[in-house]
Structures are given as C-alpha cells and as structure tokens.
C-alpha beads as a LAMMPS data file, in Angstrom:
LAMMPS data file: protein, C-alpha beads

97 atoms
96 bonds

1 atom types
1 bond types

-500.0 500.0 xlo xhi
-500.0 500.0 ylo yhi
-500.0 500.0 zlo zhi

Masses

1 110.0

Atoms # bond

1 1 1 -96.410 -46.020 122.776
2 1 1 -93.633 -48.472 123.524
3 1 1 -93.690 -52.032 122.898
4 1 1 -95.092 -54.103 126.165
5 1 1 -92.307 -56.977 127.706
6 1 1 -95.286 -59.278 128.525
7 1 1 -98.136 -59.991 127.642
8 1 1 -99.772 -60.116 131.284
9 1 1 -98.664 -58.149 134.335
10 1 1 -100.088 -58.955 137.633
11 1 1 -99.298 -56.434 140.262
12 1 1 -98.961 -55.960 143.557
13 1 1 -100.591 -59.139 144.624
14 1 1 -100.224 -61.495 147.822
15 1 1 -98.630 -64.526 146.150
16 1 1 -99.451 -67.902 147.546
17 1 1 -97.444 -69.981 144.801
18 1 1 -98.979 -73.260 145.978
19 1 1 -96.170 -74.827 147.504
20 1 1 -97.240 -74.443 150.798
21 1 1 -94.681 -71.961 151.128
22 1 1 -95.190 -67.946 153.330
23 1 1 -97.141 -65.759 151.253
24 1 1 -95.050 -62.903 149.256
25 1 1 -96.395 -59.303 147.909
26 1 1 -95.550 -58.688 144.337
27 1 1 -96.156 -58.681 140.619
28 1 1 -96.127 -61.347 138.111
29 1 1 -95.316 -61.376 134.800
30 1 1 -97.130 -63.810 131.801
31 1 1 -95.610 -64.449 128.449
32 1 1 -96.620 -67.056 125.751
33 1 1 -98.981 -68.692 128.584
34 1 1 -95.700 -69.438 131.191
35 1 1 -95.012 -66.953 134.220
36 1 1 -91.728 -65.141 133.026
37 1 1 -90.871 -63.055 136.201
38 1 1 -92.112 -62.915 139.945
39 1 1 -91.232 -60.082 142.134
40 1 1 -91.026 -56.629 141.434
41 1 1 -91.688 -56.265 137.525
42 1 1 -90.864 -53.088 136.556
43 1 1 -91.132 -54.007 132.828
44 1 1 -94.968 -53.216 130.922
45 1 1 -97.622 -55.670 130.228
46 1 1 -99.826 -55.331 126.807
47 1 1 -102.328 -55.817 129.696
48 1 1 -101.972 -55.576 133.420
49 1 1 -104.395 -56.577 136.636
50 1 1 -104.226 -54.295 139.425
51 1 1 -104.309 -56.613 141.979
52 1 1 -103.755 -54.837 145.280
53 1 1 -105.743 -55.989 148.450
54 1 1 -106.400 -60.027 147.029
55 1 1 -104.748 -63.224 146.719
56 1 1 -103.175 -64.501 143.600
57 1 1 -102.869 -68.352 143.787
58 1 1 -102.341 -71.264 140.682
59 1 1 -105.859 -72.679 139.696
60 1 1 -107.146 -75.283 141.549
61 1 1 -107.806 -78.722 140.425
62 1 1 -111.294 -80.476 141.540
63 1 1 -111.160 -83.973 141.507
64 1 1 -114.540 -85.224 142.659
65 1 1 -117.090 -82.905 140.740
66 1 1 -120.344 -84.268 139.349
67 1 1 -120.636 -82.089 136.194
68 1 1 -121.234 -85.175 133.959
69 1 1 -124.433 -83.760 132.527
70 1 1 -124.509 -79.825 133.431
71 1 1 -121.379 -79.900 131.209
72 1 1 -123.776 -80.101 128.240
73 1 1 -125.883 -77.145 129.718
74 1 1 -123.809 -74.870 131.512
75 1 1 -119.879 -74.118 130.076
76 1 1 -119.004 -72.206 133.089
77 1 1 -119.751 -75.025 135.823
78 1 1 -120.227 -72.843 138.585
79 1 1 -120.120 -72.888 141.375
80 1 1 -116.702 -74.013 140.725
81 1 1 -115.821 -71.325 138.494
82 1 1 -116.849 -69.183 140.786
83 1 1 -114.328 -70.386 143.411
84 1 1 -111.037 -70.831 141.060
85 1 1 -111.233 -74.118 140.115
86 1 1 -109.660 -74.237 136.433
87 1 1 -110.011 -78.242 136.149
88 1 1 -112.408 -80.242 136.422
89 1 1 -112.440 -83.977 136.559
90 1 1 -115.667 -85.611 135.648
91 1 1 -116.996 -89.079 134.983
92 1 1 -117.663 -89.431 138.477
93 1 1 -121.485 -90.106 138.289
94 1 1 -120.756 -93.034 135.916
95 1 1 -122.561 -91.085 132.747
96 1 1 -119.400 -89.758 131.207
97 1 1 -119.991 -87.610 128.374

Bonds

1 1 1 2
2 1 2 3
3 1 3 4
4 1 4 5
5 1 5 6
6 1 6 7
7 1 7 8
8 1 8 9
9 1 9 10
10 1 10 11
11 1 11 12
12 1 12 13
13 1 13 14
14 1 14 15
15 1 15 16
16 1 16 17
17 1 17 18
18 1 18 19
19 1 19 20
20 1 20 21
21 1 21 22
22 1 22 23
23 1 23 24
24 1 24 25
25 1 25 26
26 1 26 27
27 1 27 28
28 1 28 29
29 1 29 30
30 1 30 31
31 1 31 32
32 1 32 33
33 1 33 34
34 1 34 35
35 1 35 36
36 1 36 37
37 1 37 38
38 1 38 39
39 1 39 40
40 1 40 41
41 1 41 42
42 1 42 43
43 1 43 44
44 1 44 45
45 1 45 46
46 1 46 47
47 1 47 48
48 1 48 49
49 1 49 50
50 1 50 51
51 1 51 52
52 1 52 53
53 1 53 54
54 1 54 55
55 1 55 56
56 1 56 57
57 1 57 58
58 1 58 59
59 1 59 60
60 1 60 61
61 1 61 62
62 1 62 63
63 1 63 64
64 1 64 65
65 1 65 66
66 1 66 67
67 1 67 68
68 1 68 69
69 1 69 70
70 1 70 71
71 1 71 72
72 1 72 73
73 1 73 74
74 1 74 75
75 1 75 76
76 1 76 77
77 1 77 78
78 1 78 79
79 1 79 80
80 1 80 81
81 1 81 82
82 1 82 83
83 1 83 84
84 1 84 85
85 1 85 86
86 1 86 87
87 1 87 88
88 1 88 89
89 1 89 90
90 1 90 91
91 1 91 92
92 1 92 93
93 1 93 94
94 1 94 95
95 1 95 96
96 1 96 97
C-alpha cells in the first residue's frame, strides 16, 4: 500500500472557514497539526473522515464557561464538548484551579 500525503483527509465537507466568508464544498487536508490543502485533495490521508452531508468549521473558543470545579471531575466538559467548543476559558467563578 502506498505511502499516505497527509496525515488527515477531510472530504467532501461544507467548509465554513470562520471568516465570515460563503460556505464552500470540499476536502481538507492535515499534516503535522496545520491544514496543508483546501479544495479538492486528490492526494491520500493515513486517515480520512467522510464528511458528506455536515459542516466542517475551526473550533470554537468559549470565553465565559464556569468549569472551575467540574474540571477536576469531568475531562470532557460537556456540554461544551458536545457542541465544538475546543477552548475553554475558566476562572470565571473566582475559584480558579
């Protein structure tokens, strides 16, 4: 089996690339942890996300969260895991862990 170009290819996706910009159908490729290539990849990913039929956006940042304590309890602070959120800024409640 031939060697893969990236290491993550995300296919035929609706783009939103957070600028605020018209939403685009397409693949994206993922090397080292950086997006390499959007558009039509027709290069192979060691793994690749058929994602045909949902949104592909950036992570989202959440700025007002009150995970001070369940951040001791609960690693995947859901609900906002749930929802995308791949920051999370805490010290809100004044605790601070």
């Amino acid at each position: 089996m031939a060697e893969a170009d990236y290491d993550l290819v995300i296919r035929g996706g609706t783009i939103a690339d957070g600028t605020g910009g018209d939403l685009v159908d397409g693949d994206i490729a993922i090397t080292g942890g950086r997006i390499a290539a959007i558009g039509q990849v027709n290069a192979r990913g060691a793994e690749e996300i058929d994602a045909r039929g949902r949104i592909v956006t950036p992570g989202f940042i959440d700025v007002h969260t009150h995970y001070d304590g369940q951040c001791i309890w609960a690693e995947e602070l859901s609900p906002s895991s749930s929802h995308g959120v791949t920051t999370a800024v805490m010290g809100n409640c004044g605790v601070g862990c």
